[in-house]
C-alpha positions in Angstrom: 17.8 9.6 17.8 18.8 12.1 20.2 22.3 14.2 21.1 23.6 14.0 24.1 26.7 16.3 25.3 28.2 15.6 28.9 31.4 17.8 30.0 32.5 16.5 33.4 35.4 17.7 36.3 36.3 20.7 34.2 36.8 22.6 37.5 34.7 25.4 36.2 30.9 26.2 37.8 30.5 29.6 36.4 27.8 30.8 34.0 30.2 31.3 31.6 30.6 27.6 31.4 27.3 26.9 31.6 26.8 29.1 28.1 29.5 27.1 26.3 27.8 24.1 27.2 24.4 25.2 25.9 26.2 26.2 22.4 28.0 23.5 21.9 25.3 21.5 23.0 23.1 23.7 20.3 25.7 22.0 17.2 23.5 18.7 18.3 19.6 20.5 17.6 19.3 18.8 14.4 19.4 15.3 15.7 16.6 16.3 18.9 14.7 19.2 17.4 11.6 18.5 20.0 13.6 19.9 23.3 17.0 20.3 25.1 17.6 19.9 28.4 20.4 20.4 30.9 21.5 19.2 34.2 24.6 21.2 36.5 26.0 19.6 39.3 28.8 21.5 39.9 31.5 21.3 37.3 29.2 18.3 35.8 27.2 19.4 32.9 24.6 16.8 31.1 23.0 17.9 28.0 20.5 16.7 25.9 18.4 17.3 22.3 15.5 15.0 22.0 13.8 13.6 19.3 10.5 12.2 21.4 9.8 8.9 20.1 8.4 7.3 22.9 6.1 9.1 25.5 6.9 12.2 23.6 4.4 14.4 26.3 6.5 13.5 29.6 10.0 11.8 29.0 12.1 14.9 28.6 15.9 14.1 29.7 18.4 14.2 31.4 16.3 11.8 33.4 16.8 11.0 37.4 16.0 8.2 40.1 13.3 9.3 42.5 15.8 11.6 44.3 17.9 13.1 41.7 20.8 11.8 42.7 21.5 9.8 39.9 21.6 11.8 36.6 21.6 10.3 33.1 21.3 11.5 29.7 20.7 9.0 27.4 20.5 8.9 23.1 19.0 6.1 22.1 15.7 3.2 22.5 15.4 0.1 25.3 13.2 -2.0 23.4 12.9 -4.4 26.8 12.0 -1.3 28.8 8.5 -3.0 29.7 10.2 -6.1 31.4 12.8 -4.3 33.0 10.5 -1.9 34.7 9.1 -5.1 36.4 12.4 -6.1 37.5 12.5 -2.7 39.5 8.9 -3.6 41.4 10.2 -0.7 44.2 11.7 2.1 42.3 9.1 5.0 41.0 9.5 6.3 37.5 8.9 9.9 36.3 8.3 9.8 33.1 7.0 6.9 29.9 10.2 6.8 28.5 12.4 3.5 27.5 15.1 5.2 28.7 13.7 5.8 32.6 15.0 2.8 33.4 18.6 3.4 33.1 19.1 5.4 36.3 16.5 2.7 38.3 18.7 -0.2 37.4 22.4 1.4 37.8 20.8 1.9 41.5 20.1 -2.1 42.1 22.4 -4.0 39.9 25.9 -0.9 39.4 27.8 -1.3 36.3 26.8 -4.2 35.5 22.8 -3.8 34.1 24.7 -2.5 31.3 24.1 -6.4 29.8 20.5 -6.4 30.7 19.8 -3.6 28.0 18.6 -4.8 24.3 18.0 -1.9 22.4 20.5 0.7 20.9 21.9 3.0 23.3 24.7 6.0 24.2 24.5 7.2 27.8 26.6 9.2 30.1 25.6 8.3 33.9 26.3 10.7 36.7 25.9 9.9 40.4 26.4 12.5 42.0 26.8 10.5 45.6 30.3 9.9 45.3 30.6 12.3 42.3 31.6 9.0 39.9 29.9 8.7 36.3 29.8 6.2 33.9 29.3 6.3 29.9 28.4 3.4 27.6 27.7 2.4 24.0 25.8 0.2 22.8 27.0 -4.0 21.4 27.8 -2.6 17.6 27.8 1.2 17.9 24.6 2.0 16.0 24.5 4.7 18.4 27.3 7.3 17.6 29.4 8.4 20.1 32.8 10.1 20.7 35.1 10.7 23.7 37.4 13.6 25.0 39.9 15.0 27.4 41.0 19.0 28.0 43.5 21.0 29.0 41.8 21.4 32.4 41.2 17.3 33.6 37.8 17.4 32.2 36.5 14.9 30.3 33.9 15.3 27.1 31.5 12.8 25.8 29.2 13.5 22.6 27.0 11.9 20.2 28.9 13.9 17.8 32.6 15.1 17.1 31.3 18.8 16.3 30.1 18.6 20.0 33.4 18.3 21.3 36.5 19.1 19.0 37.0 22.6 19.3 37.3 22.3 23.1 39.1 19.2 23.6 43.0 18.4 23.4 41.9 15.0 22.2 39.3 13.0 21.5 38.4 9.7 20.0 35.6 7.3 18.5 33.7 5.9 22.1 34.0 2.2 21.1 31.2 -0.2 20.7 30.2 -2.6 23.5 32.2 -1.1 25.8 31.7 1.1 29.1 34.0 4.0 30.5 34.7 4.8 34.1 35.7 7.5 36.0 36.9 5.4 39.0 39.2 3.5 36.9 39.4 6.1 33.8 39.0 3.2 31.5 37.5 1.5 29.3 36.0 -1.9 29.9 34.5 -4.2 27.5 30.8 -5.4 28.6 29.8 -6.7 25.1 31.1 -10.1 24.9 29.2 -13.0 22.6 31.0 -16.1 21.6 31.3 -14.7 17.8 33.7 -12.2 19.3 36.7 -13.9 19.3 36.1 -15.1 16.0 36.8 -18.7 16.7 34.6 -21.1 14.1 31.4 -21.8 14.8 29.5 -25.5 14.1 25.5 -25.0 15.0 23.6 -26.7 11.6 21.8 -24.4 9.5 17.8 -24.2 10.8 15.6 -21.7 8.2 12.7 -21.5 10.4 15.0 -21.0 13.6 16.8 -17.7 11.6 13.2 -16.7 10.1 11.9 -16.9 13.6 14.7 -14.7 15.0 14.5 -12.2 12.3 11.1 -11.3 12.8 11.5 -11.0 16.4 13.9 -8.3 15.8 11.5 -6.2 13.6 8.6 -6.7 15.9 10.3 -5.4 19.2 11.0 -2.3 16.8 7.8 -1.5 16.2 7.5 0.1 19.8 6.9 4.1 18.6 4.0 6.8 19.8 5.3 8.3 16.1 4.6 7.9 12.8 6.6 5.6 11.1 7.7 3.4 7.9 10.4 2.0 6.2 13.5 1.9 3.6 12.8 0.2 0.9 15.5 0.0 -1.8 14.3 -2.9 -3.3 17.1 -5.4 -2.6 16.8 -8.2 -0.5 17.5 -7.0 3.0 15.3 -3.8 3.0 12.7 -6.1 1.1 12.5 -8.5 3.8 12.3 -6.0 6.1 9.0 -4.2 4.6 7.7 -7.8 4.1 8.5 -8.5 7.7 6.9 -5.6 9.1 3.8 -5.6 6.8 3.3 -9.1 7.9 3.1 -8.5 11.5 2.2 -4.6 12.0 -1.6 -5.1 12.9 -2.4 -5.9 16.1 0.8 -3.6 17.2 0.0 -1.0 19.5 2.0 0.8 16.5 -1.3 0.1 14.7 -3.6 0.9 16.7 -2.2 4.6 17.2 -1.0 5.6 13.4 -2.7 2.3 11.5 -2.2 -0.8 9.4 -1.2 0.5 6.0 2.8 0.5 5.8 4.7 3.5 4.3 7.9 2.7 2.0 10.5 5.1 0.9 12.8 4.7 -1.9 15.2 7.1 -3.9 17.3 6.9 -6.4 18.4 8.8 -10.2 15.5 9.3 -13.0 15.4 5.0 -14.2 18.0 3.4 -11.5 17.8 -0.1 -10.7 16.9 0.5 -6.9 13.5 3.1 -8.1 12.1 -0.2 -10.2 12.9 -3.3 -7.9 11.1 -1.1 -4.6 8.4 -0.1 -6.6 7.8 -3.7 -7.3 7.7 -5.0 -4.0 6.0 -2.1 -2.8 3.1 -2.9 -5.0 3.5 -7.1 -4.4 3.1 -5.9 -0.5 0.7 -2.6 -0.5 2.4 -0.8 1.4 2.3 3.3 0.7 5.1 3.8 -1.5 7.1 7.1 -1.4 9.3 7.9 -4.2 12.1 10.7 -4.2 14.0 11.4 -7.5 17.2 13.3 -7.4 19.8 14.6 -9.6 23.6 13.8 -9.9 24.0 17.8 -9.5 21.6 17.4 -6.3 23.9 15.2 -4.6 26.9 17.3 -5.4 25.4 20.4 -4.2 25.0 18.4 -0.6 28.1 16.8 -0.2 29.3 19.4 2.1 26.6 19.2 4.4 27.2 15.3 4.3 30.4 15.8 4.9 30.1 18.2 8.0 27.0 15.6 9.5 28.4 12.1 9.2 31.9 13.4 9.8 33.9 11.1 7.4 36.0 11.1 4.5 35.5 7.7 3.9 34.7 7.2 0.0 31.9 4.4 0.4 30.4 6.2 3.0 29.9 9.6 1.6 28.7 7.9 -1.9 25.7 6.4 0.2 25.3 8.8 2.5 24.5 11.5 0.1 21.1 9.8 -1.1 20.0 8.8 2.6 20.8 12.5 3.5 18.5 14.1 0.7 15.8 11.3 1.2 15.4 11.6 4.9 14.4 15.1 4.3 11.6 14.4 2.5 10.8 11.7 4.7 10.9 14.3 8.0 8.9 16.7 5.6 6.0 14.4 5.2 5.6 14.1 9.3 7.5 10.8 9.7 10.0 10.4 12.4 11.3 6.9 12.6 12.0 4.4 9.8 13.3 0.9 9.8 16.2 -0.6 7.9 18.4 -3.2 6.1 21.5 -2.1 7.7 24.2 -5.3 8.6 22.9 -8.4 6.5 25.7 -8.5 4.1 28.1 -8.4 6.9 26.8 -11.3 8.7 25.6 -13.3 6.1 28.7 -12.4 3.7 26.4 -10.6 1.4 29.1 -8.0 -0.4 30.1 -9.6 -3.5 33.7 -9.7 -2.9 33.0 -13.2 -1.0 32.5 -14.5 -3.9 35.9 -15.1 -3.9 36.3 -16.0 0.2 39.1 -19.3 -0.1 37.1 -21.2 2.7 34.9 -21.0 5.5 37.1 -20.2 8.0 38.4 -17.1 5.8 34.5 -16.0 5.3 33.8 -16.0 9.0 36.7 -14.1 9.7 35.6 -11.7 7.5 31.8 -11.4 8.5 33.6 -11.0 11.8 35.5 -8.1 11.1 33.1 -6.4 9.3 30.8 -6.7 11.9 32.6 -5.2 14.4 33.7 -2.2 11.9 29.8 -1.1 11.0 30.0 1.5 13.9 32.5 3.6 11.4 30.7 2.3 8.3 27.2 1.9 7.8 26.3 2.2 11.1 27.7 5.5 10.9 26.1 6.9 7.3 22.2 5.1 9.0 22.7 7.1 12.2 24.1 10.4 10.6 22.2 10.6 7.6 19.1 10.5 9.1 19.9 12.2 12.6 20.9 15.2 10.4 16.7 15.8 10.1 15.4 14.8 13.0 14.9 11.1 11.7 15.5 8.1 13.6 16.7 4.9 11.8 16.4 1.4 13.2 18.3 -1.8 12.2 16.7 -5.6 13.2 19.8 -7.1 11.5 22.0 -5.8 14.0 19.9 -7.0 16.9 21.9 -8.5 19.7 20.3 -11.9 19.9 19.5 -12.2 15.9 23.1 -11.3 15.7 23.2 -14.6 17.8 21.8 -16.6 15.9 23.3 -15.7 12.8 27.0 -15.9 14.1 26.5 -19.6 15.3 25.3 -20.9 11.7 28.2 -23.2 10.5 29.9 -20.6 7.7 29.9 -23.7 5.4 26.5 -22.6 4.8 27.4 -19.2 3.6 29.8 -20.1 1.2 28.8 -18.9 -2.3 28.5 -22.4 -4.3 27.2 -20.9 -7.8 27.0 -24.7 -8.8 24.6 -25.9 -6.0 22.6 -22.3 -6.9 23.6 -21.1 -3.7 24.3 -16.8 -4.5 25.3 -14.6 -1.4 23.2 -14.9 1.5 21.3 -17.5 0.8 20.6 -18.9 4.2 18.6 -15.6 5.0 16.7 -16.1 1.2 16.1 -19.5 1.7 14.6 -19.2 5.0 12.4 -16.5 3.7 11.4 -18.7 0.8 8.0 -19.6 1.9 6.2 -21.6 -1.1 2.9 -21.5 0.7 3.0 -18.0 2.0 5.7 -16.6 0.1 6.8 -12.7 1.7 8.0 -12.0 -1.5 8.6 -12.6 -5.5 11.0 -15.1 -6.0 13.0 -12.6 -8.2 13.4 -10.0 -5.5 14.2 -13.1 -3.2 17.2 -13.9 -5.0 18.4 -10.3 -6.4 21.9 -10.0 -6.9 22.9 -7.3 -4.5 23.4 -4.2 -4.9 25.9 -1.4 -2.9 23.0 1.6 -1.9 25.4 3.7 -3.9 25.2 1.7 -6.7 22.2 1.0 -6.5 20.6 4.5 -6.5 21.9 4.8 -10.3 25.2 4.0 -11.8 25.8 7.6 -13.1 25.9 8.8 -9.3 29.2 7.6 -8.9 30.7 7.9 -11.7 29.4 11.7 -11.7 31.2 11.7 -8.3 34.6 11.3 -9.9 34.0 13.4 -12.8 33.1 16.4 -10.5 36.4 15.6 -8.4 38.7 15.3 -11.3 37.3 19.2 -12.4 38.6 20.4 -8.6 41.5 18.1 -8.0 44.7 18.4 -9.7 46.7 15.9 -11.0 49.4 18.0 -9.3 47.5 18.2 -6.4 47.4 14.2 -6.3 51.6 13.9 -6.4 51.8 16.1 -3.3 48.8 14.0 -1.6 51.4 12.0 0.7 52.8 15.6 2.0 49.9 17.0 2.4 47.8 14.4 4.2 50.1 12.0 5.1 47.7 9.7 7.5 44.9 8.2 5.3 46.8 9.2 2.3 44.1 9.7 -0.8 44.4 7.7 -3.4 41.9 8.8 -6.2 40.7 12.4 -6.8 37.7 11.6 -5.2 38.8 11.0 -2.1 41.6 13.7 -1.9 37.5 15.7 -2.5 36.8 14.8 0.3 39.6 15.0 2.6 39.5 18.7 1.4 36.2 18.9 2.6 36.3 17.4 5.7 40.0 19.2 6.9 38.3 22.0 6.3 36.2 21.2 8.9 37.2 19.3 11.4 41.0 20.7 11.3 42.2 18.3 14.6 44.7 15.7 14.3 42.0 14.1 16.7 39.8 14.1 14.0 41.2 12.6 11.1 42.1 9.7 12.9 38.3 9.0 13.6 38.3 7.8 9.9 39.1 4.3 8.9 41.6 4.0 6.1 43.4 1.1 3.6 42.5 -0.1 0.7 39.5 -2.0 0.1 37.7 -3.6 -2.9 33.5 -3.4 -3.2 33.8 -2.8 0.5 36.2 -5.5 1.8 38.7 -5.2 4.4 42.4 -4.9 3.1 42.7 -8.9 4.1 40.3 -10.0 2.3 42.0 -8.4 -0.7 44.2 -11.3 -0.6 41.4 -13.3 -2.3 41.6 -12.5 -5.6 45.2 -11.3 -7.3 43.5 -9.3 -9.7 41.5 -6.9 -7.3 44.5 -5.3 -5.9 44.9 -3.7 -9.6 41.1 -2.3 -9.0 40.8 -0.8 -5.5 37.2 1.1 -5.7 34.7 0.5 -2.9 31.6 0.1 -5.2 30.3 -3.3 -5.5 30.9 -2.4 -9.6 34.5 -3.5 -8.7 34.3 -7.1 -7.7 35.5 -7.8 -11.7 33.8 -11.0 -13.0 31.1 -11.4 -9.7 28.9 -8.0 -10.7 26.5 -8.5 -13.9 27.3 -4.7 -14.3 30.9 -4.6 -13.4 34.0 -2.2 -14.3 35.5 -3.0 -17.2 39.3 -3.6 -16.4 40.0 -2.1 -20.0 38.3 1.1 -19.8 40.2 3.7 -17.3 37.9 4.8 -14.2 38.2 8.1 -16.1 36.1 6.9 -19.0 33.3 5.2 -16.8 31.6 8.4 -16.1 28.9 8.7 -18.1 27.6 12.0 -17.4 29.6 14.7 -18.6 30.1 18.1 -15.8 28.2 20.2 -18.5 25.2 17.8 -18.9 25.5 17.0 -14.8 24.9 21.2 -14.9 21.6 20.7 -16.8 19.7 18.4 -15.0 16.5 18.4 -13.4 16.3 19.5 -10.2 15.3 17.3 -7.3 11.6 16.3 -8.2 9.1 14.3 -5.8 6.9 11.8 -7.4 4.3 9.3 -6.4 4.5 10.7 -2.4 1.1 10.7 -1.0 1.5 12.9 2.4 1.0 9.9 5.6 -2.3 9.1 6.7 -2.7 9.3 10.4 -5.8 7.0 11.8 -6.7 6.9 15.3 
């Protein structure tokens, strides 16, 4: 992933400017520590930090159209760059780069190529022939982006908040799928699939026909001139995704550059469920397993820096983000720069455990629905951020446009959770993966119940969480929460944590309403709280919390206070973070 940083129409030229631009660009190095670059045209300013994952020798942005009058700078990967370029048969392109053809095709086909693009994408467009631009995001916002508007008429786009808040009187989430316009200085929605508008869909279940479409996805991401792997946690989505990519990685031009021999990456506490399960299928698959151990105390010691790079206060979010943050370290460390992962399954396929309880189909499809078209502040967010905060691109085929397709249109009769017909969640993407002949992996993994990353990573890292936040939040401080932070009001002492953390910050009113709020139960919308009487007594986003669906769940006698089973002084103790089994990445040419 890159950053990109555009200020446009502030009505200022001067060098002055220009040097604001540069530092506030600078806040973005982390996430395109190869080069910056940055384009003036007048009071227009493009910036840009590159990661260089394609043509990394040539493709340098902002990138133009053969006579610079078109200006783009552009954070993200056009997987159909190759076909596109033969759409443009007349056009001569500068550099290698995916992204080349953005400013080719806004030449032939305007606002409108927008569609043609599959890949993951946050660009700001400037043509400066009529002195117009353009910005856009990508169908489900895996791309991070965030608009605002000064003082002066100007108006700021960023791949991140801390690009933009100090100098903007405010600013806002970009949203997904859509495109902005300076001609009409609006928004207008250029993502539109029939799943959108959430009416019921009737298209029989085909295995083969979701199989097929799922490895399509992972094999148009295997287009990198880097070294790469992928997450492996262990559980069924990240699983399939190693399998997947094993599978079908010779013969890649992938291959040929970095070679056939996989490389996984796990992490989790000393003994947690995820460490065992990925280990497993690492071995079943023989792939190069990487395996990072950290500490409860480890986590805690990062959670401002997660905090100030994913720029939430979100509860769930911060609990997985924490582990992705220290892992892709190490993973950056050992010269990798792009990984794959499970990202988006349990929202189309209703894989949290909450729909356990969905009513009816109709209710679970509504759901999936709006999940889906939250991810951009959820785990869409913590994949991007996480990783982005070293230099580390992450890439998700369960969030590809046309799988996203194809798993939409499936009847949602077939994702109900019928415990008597052995059908657990998911199990139209498990059974179409269950391949007796060639299986892609052990039936056990197959059909693993699933487990929240947070969770997953070790039980104790949560519940070490809250102990940590009940020894710096006051129950006195929790009776004045309303006052204090009256939007998004925190509910638990872990979240008030947060909130401190993330004020301290990003201080805006802007800012804290970037955040998503209301209550939610192992990661379910407020609605779908409705299901089940009992989990409106309960309201904790770990998948621990769906009472009497999780083989490890909460007991609804024992007081959240009680659950931690690591004690502050012992969390004090603790190893630090220790790297075991990583063999550094071989590199064959």
């Amino acid at each position: 992933m890159c950053g990109i940083l555009a200020v446009l129409g502030c009505s200022d030229e001067s060098q002055a400017k220009r040097v604001r631009v540069l530092e506030l660009s600078r806040r973005l190095k982390h996430r395109g520590p190869d080069w910056s670059g940055l384009h003036q045209y007048g009071d227009c300013y493009l910036a840009h930090q590159r990661l260089a994952i394609i043509d990394p020798a040539s493709g340098d942005q902002p990138l133009y159209n053969e006579d610079k009058s078109i200006v783009v700078t552009v954070n993200g990967e056009i997987y159909n760059h190759e076909a596109l370029r033969k759409l443009l048969p007349n056009h001569k392109f500068r550099t290698g780069s995916d992204c080349d053809v953005i400013a080719h095709l806004y030449e032939e086909y305007g606002e409108g190529f927008v569609d043609m693009l599959d890949g993951i994408f946050s660009f700001v467009l400037l043509d400066t022939r009529d002195n117009s631009f353009i910005a856009a995001r990508d169908a489900i916002g895996i791309t991070p982006l965030y608009i605002g508007w000064g003082l002066d008429g100007s108006v700021w786009i960023s791949s991140e908040m801390k690009g933009l808040n100090d100098d903007c009187e405010h600013f806002e989430v970009f949203p997904p799928g859509h495109l902005y316009s300076s001609k009409t200085g609006s928004y207008r929605r250029w993502y539109n699939p029939p799943w959108y508008s959430e009416s019921i869909p009737s298209v029989p279940y085909d295995p083969l026909a979701l199989r097929e479409a799922f490895e399509k996805a992972v094999i148009k991401r295997l287009m990198t001139d880097v070294p790469f792997g992928v997450l492996l946690s262990g559980g069924l989505d990240s699983s399939l995704v190693a399998a997947v990519t094993s599978r079908h990685l010779a013969g890649t031009k992938a291959a040929e550059q970095w070679g056939t021999q996989l490389h996984s990456f796990c992490v989790g506490l000393e003994g947690s469920p995820d460490l065992k399960a990925a280990r497993e299928v690492a071995d079943y698959l023989g792939t190069v397993h990487h395996e990072f151990h950290f500490t409860v105390q480890d986590g805690i010691d990062a959670i401002e820096d997660v905090v100030y790079h994913i720029e939430t206060y979100d509860v769930t979010t911060i609990r997985a983000s924490t582990p992705m943050f220290l892992m892709s370290r190490k993973i950056k460390a050992l010269g990798v720069k792009m990984v794959i992962s499970g990202e988006g399954s349990d929202e189309l396929f209703g894989g949290y455990l909450y729909f356990h309880k969905a009513p009816n189909k109709e209710e679970l499809h509504g759901e999936t629905c709006r999940k889906i078209k939250a991810l951009h502040q959820y785990d869409c967010l913590r994949a991007n951020k996480a990783t982005s905060a070293w230099g580390l691109e992450a890439r998700v085929p369960f969030l590809d446009k046309e799988f996203i397709n194809v798993a939409m249109s499936i009847d949602p009769e077939w994702k109900m959770i019928k415990p008597d017909l052995g059908r657990i969640e998911k199990w139209v993407l498990r059974k179409a993966f269950d391949d007796e002949q060639n299986p892609y992996l052990p039936k056990h993994i197959l059909y693993r119940q699933k487990e929240q990353f947070s969770d997953g990573v070790g039980y104790s890292w949560i519940d070490g969480l809250k102990s940590h936040a009940a020894e710096h939040v006051s129950d006195k401080m929790m009776q004045n929460a309303k006052n204090i932070y009256p939007h998004n009001t925190p509910t638990t002492k872990e979240a008030y944590y947060y909130r401190m953390i993330f004020e301290r910050f990003f201080p805006q009113n802007s800012a804290r309403l970037t955040v998503p709020g209301g209550p939610s139960v192992a990661c379910s919308t407020a609605k779908a709280i409705e299901w089940d009487e009992q989990w409106s007594k309960n309201l904790d986003p770990s998948g621990r919390a769906a009472l009497g669906v999780h083989v490890s769940a909460y007991d609804p006698a024992v007081p959240s206070s009680l659950t931690a089973g690591t004690s502050p002084a012992k969390i004090n103790k603790k190893q630090r973070m220790i790297e075991v089994k990583a063999p550094e990445v071989t590199i064959s040419t």
